[in-house]
Every structure is written in C-alpha cells, then in structure tokens.
PDB file of N, CA, C and O in Angstrom:
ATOM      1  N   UNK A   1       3.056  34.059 -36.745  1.00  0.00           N
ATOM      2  CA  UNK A   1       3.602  33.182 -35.719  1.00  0.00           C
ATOM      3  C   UNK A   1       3.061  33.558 -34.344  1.00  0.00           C
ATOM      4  O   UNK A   1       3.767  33.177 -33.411  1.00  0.00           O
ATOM      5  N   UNK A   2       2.018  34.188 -34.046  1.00  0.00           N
ATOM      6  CA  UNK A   2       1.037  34.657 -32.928  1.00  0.00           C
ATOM      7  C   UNK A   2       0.488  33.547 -32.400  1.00  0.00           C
ATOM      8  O   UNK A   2       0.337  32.381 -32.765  1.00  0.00           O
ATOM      9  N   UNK A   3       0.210  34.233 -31.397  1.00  0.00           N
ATOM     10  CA  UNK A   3      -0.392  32.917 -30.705  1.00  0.00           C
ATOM     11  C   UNK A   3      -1.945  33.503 -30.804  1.00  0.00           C
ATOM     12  O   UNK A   3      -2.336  34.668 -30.729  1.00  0.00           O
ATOM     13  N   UNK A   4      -2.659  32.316 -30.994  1.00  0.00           N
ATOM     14  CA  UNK A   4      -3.816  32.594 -31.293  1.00  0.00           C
ATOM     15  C   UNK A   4      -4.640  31.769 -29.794  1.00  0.00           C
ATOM     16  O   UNK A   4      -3.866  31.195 -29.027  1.00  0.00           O
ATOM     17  N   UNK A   5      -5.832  31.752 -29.520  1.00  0.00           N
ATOM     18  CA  UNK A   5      -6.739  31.383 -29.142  1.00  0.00           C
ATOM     19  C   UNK A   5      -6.719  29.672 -29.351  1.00  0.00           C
ATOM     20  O   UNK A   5      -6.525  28.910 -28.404  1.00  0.00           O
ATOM     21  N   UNK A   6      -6.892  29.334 -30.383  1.00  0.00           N
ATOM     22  CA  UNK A   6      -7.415  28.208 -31.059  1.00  0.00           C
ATOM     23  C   UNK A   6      -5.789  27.534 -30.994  1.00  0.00           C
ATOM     24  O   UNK A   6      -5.806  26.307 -30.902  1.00  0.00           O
ATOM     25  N   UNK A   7      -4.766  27.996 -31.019  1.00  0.00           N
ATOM     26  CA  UNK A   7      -3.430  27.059 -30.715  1.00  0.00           C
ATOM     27  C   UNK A   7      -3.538  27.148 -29.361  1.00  0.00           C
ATOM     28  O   UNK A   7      -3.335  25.987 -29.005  1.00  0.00           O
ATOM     29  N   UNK A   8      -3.703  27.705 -28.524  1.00  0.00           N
ATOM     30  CA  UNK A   8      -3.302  27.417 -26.738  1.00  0.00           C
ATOM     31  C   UNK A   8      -4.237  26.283 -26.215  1.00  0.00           C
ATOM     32  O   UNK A   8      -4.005  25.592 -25.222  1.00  0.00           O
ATOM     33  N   UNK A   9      -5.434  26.183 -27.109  1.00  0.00           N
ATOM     34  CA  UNK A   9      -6.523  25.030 -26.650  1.00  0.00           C
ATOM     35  C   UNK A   9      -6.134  23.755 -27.399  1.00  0.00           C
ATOM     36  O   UNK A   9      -6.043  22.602 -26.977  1.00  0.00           O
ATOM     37  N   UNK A  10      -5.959  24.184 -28.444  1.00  0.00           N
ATOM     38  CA  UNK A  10      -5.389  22.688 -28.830  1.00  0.00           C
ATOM     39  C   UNK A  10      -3.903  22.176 -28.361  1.00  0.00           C
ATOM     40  O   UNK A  10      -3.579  21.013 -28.604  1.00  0.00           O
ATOM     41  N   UNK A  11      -2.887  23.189 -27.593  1.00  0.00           N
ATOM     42  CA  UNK A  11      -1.306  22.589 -27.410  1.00  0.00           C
ATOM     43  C   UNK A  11      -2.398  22.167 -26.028  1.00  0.00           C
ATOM     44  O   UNK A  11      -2.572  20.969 -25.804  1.00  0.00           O
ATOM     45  N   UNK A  12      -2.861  22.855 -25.444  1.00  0.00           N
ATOM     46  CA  UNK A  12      -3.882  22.445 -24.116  1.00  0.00           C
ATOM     47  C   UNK A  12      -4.827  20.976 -23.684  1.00  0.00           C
ATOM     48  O   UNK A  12      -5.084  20.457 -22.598  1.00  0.00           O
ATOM     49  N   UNK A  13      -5.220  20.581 -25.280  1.00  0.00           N
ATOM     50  CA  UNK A  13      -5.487  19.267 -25.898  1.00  0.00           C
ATOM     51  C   UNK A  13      -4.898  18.416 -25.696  1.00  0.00           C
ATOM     52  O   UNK A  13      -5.104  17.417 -25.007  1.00  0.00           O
ATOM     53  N   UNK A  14      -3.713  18.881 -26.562  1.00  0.00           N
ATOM     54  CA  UNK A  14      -2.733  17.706 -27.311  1.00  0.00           C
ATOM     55  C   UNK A  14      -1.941  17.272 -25.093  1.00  0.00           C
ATOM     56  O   UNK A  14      -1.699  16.162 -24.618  1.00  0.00           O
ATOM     57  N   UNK A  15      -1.848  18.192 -24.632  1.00  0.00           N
ATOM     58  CA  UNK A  15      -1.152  17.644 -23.430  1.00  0.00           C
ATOM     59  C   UNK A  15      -2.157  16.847 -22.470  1.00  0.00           C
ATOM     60  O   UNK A  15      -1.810  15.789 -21.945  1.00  0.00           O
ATOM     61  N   UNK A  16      -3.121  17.280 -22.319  1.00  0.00           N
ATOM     62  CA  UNK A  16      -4.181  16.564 -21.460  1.00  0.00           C
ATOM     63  C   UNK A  16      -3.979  15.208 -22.320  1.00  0.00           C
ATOM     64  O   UNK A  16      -3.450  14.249 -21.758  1.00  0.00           O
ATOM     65  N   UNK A  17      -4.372  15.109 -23.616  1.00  0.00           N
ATOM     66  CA  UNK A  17      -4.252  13.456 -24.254  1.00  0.00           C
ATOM     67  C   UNK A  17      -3.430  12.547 -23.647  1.00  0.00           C
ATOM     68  O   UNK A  17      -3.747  11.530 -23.030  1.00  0.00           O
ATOM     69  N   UNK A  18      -1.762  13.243 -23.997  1.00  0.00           N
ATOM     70  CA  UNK A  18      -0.994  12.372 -23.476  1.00  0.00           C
ATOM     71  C   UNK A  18      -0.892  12.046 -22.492  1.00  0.00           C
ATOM     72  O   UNK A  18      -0.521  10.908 -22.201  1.00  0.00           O
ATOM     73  N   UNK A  19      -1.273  13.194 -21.430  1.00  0.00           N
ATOM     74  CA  UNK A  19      -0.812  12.515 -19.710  1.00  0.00           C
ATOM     75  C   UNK A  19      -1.859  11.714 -19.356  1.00  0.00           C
ATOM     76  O   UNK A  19      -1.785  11.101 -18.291  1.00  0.00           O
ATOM     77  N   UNK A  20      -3.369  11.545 -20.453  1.00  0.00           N
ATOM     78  CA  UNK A  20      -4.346  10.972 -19.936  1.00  0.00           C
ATOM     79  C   UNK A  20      -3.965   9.383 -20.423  1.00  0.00           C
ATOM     80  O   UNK A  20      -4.238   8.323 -19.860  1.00  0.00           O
ATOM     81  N   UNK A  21      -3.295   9.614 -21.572  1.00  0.00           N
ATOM     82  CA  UNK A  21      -2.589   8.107 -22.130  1.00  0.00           C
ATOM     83  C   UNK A  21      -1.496   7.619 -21.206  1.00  0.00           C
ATOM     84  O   UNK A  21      -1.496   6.412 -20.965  1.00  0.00           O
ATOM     85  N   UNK A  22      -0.714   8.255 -20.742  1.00  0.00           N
ATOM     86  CA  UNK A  22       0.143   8.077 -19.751  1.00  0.00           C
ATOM     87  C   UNK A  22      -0.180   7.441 -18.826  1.00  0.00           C
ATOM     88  O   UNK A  22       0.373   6.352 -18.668  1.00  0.00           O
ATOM     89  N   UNK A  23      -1.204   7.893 -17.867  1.00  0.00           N
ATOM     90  CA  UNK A  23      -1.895   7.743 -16.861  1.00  0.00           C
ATOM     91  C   UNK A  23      -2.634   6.167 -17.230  1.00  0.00           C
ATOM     92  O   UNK A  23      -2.493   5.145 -16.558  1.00  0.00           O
ATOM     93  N   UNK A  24      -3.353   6.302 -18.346  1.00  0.00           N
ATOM     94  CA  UNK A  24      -4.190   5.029 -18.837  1.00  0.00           C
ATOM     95  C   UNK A  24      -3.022   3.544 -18.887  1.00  0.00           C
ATOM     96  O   UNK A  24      -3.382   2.420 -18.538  1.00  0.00           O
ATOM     97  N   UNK A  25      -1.668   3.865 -19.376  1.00  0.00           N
ATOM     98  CA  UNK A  25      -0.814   2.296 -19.180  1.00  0.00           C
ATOM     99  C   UNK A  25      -0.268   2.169 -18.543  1.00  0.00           C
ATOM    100  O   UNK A  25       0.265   1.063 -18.455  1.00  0.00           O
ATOM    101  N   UNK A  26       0.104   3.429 -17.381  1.00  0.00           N
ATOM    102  CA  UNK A  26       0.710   2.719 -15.951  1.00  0.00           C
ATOM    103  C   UNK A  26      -0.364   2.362 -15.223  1.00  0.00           C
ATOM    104  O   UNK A  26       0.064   1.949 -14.145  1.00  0.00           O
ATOM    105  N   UNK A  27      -1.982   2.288 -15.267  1.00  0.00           N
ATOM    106  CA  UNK A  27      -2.889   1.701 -14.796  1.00  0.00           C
ATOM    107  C   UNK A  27      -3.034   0.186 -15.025  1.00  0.00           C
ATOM    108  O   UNK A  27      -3.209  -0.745 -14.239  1.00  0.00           O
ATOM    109  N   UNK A  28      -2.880   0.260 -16.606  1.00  0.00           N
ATOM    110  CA  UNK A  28      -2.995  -0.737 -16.844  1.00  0.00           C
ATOM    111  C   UNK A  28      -1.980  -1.951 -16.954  1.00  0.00           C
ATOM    112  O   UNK A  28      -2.289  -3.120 -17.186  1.00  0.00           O
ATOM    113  N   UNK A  29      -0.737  -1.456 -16.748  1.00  0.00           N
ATOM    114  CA  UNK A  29       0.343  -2.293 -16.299  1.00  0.00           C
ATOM    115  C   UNK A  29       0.331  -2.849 -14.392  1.00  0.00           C
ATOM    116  O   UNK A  29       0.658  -3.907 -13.853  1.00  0.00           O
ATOM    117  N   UNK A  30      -0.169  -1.635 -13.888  1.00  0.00           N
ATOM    118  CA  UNK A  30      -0.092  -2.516 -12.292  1.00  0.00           C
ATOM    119  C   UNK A  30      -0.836  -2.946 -12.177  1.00  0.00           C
ATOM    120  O   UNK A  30      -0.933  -3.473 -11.069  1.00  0.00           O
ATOM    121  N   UNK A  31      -2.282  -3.182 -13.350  1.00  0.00           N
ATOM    122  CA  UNK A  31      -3.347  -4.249 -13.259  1.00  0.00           C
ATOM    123  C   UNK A  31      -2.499  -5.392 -13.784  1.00  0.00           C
ATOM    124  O   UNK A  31      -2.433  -6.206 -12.863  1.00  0.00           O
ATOM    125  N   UNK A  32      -1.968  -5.737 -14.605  1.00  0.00           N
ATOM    126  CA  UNK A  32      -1.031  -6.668 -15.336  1.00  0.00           C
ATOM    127  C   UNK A  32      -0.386  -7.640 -13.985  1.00  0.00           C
ATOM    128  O   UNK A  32      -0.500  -8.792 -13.566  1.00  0.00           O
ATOM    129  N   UNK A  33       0.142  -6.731 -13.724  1.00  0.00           N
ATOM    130  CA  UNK A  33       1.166  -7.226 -12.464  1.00  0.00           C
ATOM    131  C   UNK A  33       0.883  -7.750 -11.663  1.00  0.00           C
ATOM    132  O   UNK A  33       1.513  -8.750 -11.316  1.00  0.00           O
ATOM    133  N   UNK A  34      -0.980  -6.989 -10.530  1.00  0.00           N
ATOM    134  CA  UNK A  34      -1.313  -7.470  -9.324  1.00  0.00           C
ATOM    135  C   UNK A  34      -2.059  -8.839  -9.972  1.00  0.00           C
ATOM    136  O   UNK A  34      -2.167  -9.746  -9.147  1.00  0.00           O
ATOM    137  N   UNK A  35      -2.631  -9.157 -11.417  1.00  0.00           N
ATOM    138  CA  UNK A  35      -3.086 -10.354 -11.728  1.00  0.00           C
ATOM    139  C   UNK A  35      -1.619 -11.303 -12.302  1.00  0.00           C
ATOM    140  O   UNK A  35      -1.802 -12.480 -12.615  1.00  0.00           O
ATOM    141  N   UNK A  36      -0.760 -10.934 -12.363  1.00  0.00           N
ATOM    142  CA  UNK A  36       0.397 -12.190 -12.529  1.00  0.00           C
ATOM    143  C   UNK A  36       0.575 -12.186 -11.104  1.00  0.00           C
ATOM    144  O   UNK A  36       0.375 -13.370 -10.831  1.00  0.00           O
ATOM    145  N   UNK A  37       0.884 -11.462  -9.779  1.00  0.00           N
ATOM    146  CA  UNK A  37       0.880 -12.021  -8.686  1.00  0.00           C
ATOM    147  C   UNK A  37       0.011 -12.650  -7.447  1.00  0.00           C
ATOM    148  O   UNK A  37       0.347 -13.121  -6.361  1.00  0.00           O
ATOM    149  N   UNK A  38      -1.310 -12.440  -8.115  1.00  0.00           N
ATOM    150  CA  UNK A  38      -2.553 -13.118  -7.641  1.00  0.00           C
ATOM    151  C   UNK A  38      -2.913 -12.256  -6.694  1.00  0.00           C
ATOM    152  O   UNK A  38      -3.782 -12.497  -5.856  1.00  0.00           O
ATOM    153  N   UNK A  39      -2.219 -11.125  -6.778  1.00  0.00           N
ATOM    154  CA  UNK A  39      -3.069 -10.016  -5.809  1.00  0.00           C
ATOM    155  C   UNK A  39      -4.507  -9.396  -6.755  1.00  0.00           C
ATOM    156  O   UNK A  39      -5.073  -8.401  -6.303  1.00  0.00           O
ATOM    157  N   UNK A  40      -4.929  -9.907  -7.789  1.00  0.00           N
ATOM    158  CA  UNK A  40      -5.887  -9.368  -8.579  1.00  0.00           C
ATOM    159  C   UNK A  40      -7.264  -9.314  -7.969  1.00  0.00           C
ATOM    160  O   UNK A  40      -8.070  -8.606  -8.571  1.00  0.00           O
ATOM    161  N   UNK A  41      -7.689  -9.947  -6.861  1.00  0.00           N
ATOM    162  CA  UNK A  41      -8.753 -10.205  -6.945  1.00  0.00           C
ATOM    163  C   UNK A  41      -9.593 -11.237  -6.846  1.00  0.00           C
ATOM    164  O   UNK A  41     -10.486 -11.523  -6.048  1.00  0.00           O
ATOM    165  N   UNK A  42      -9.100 -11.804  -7.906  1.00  0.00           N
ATOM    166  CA  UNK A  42     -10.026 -13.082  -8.751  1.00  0.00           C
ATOM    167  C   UNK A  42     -10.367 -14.284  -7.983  1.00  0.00           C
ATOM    168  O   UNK A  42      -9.218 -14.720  -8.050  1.00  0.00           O
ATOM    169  N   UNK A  43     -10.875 -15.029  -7.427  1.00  0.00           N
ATOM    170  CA  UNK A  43     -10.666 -15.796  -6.488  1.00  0.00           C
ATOM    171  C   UNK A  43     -11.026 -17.377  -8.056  1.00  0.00           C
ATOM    172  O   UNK A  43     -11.069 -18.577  -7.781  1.00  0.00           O
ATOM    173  N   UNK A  44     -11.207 -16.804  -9.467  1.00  0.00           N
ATOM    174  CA  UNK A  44     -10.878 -18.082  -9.870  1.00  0.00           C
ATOM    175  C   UNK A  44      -9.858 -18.104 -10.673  1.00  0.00           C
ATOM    176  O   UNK A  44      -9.781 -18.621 -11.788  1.00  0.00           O
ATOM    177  N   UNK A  45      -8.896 -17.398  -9.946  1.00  0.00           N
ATOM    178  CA  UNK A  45      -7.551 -18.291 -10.541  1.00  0.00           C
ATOM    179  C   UNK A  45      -6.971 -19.413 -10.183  1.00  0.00           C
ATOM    180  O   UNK A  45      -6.711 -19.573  -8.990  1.00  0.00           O
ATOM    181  N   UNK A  46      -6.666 -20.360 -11.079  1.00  0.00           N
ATOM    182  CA  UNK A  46      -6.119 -21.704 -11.098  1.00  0.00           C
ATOM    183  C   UNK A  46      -4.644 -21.459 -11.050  1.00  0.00           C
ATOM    184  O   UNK A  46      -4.005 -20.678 -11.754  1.00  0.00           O
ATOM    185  N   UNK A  47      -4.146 -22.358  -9.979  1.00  0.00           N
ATOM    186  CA  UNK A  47      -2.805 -22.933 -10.483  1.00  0.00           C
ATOM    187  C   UNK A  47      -2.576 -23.891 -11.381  1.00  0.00           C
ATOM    188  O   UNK A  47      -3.379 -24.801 -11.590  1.00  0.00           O
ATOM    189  N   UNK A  48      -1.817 -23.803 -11.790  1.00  0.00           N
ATOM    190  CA  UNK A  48      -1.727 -24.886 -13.168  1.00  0.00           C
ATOM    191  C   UNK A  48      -0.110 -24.858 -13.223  1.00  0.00           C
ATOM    192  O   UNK A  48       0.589 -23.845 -13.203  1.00  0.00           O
ATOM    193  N   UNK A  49       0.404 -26.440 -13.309  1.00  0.00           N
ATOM    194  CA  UNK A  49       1.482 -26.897 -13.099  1.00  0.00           C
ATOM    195  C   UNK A  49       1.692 -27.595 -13.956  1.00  0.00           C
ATOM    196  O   UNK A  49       0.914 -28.458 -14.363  1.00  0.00           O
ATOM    197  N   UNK A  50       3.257 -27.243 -14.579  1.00  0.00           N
ATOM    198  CA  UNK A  50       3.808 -28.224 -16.076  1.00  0.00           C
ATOM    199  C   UNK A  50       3.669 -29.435 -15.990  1.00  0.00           C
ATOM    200  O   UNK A  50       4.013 -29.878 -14.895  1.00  0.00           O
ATOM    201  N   UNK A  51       3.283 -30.203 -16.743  1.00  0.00           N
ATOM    202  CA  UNK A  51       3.303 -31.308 -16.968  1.00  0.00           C
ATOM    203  C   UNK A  51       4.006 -32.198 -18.233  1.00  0.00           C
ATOM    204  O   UNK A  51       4.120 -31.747 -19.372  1.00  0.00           O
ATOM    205  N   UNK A  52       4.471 -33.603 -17.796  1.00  0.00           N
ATOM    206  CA  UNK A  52       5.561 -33.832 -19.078  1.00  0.00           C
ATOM    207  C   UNK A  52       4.576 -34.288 -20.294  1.00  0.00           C
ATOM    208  O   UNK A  52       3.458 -34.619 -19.898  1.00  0.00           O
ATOM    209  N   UNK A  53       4.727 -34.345 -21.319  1.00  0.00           N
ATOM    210  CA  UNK A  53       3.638 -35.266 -21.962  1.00  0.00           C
ATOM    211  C   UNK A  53       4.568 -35.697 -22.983  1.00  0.00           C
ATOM    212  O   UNK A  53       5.750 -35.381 -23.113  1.00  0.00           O
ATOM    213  N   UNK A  54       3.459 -36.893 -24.077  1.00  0.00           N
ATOM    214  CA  UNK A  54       4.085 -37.496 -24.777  1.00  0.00           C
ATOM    215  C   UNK A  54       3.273 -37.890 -25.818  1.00  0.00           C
ATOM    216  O   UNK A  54       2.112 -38.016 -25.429  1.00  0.00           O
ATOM    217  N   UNK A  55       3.440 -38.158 -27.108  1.00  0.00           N
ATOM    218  CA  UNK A  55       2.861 -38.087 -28.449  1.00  0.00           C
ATOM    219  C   UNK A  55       2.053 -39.212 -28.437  1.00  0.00           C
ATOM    220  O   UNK A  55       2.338 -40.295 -27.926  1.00  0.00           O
ATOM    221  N   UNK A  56       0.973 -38.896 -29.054  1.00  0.00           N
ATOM    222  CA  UNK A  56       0.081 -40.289 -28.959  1.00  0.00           C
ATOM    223  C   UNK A  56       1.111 -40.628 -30.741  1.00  0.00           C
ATOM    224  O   UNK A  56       1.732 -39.994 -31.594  1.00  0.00           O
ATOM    225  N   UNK A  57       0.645 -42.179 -30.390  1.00  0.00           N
ATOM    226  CA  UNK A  57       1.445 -42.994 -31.707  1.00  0.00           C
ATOM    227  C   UNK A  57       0.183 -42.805 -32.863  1.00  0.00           C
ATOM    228  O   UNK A  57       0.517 -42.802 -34.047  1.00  0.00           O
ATOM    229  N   UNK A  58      -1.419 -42.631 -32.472  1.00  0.00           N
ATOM    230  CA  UNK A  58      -2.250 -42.762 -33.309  1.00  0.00           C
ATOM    231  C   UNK A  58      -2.670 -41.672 -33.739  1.00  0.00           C
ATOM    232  O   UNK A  58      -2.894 -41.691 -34.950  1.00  0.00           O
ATOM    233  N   UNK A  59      -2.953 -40.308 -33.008  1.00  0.00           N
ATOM    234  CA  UNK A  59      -3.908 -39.263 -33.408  1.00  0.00           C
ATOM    235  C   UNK A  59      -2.529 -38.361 -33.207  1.00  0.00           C
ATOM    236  O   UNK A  59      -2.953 -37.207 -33.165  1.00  0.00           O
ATOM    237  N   UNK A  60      -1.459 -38.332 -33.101  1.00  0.00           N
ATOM    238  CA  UNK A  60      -0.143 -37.556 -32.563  1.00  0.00           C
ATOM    239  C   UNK A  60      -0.616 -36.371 -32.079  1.00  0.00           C
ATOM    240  O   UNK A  60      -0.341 -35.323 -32.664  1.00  0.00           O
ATOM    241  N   UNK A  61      -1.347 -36.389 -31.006  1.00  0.00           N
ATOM    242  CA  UNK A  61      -1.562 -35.479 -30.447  1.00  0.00           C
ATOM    243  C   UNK A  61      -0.574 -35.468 -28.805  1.00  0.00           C
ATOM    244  O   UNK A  61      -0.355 -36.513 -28.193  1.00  0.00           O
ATOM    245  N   UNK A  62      -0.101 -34.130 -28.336  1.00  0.00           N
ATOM    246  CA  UNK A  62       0.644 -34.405 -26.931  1.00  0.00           C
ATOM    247  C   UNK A  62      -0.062 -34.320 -26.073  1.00  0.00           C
ATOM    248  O   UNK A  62      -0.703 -33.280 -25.925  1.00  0.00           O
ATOM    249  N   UNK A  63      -0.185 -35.294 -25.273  1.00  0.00           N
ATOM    250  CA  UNK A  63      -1.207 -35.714 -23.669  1.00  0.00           C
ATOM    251  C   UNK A  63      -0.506 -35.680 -22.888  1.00  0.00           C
ATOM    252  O   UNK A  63       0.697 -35.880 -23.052  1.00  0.00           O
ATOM    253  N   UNK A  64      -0.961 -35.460 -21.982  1.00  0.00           N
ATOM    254  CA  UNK A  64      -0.385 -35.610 -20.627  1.00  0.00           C
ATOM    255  C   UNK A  64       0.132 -37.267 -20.080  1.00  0.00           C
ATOM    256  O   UNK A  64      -0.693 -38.145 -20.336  1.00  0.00           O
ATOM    257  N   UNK A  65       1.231 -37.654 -19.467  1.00  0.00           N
ATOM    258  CA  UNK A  65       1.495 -38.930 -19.533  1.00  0.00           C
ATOM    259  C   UNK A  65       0.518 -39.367 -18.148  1.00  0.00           C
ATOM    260  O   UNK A  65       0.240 -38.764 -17.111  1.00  0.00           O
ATOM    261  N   UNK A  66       0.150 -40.746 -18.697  1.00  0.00           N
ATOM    262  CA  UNK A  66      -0.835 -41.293 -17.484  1.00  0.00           C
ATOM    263  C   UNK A  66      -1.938 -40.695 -17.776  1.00  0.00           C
ATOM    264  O   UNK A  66      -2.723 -40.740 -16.829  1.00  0.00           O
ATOM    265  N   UNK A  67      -2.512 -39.912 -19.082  1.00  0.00           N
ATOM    266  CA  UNK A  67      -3.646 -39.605 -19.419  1.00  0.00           C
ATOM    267  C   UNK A  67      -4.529 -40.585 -20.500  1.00  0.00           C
ATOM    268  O   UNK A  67      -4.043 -41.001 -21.551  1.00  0.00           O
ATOM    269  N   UNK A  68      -5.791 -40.850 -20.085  1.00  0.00           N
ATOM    270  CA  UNK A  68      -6.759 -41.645 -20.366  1.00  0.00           C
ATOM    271  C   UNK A  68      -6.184 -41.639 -22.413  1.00  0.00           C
ATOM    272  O   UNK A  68      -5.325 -41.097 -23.110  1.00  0.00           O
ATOM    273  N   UNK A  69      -7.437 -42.699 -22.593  1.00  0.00           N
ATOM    274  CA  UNK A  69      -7.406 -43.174 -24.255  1.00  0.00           C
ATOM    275  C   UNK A  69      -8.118 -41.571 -24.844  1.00  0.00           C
ATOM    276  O   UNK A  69      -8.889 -40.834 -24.230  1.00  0.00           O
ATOM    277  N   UNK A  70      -7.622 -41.419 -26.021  1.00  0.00           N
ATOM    278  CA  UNK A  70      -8.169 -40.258 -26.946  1.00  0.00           C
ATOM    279  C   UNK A  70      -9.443 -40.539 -27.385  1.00  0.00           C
ATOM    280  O   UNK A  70     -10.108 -39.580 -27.775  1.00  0.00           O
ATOM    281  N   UNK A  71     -10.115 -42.051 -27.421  1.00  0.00           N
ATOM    282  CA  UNK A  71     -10.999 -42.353 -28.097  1.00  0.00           C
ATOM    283  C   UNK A  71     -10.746 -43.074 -29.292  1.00  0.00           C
ATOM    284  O   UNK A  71     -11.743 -43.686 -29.675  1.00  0.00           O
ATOM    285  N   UNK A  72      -9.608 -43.220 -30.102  1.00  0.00           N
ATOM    286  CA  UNK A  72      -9.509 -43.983 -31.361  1.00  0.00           C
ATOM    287  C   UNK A  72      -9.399 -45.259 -30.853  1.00  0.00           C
ATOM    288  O   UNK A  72      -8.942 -45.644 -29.777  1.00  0.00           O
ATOM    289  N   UNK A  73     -10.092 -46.119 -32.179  1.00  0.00           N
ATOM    290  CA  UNK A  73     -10.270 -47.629 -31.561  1.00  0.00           C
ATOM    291  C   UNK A  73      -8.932 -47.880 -31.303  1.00  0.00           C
ATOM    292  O   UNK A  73      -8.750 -48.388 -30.196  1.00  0.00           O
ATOM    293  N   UNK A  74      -7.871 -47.676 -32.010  1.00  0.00           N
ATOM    294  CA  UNK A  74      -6.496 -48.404 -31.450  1.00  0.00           C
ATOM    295  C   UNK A  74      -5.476 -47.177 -31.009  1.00  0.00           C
ATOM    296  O   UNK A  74      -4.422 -46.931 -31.595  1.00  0.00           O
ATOM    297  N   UNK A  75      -6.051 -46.367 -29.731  1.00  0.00           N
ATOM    298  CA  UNK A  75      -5.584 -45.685 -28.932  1.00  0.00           C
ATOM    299  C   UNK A  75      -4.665 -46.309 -28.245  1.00  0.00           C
ATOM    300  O   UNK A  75      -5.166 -47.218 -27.584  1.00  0.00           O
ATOM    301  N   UNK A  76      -3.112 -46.174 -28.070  1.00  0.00           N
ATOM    302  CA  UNK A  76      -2.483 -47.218 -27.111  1.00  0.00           C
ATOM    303  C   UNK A  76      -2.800 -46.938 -25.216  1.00  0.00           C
ATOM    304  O   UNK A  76      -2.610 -47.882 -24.450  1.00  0.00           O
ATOM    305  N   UNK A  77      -3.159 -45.910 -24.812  1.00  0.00           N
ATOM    306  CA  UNK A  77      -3.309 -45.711 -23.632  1.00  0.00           C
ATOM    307  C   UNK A  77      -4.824 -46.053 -23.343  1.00  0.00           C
ATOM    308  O   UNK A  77      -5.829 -45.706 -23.964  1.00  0.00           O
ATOM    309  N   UNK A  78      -4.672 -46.938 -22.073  1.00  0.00           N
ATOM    310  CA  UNK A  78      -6.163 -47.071 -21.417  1.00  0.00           C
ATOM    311  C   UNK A  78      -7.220 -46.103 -21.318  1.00  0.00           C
ATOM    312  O   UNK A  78      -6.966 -44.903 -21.429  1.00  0.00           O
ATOM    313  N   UNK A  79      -8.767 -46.666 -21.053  1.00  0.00           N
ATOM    314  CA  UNK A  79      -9.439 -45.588 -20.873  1.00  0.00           C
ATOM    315  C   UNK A  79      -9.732 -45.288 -19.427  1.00  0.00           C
ATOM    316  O   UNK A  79      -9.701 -46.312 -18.744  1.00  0.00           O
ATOM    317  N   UNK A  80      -9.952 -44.410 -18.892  1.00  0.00           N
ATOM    318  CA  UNK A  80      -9.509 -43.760 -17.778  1.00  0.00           C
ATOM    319  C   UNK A  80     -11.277 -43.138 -17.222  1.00  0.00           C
ATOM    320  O   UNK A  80     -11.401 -42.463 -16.200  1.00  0.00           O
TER     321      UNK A  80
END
C-alpha cells in the first residue's frame, strides 16, 4: 500500500484530466450562451420570426400562410 512513483503520476494524471475537462465545458457553455445572445461574433446571424402556417390540401405539407404555389398542378395557393 506504498506509494510508489508510478501512482503519484498517474493520481497527478487522472487530476490534470479532469480540471482540463472541467475547464473544456465551462468554455464551452459561455460559448453556448454568448451565441444564443448574439454576443458571438457572427455577424451572419439571422433573426427568424414564428410564423403561422397551414397544411397544403394537396402535397400536406405546412407553409407559411400567404406563401406562393408548391408547384403541383392543382396547388390551391397562387404562384408567387
């Protein structure tokens, strides 16, 4: 039950790992954060705003309302 050489480098290991893992997801969480509050950087982030939509009757796909024909010949919405 001695302490050897080869255990003080590896308990020496095993702690550097974790605080380096530690260190690695509170990095990567206040990257998380400053890009959900648009402090990221990015200058191409989009806003993008809900919109209601509604089922096409032909291809039942959900569009945006006031959005152009899908393309099927008997699309009920205009083409745009």
């Amino acid at each position: 039950m001695g302490f050897s050489l080869a255990k003080i480098i590896f308990t020496l290991l095993v702690v550097f790992l974790v605080w380096r893992l530690f260190g690695w997801i509170r990095q990567n969480r206040l990257n998380q954060s400053k890009r959900r509050d648009g402090l990221g950087g990015s200058d191409h982030t989009a806003t993008l705003e809900p919109r209601d939509t509604v089922q096409c009757s032909v291809c039942k796909a959900y569009v945006p309302i006031g959005a152009g024909s899908c393309g099927q010949a008997d699309c009920p919405y205009p083409l745009s």
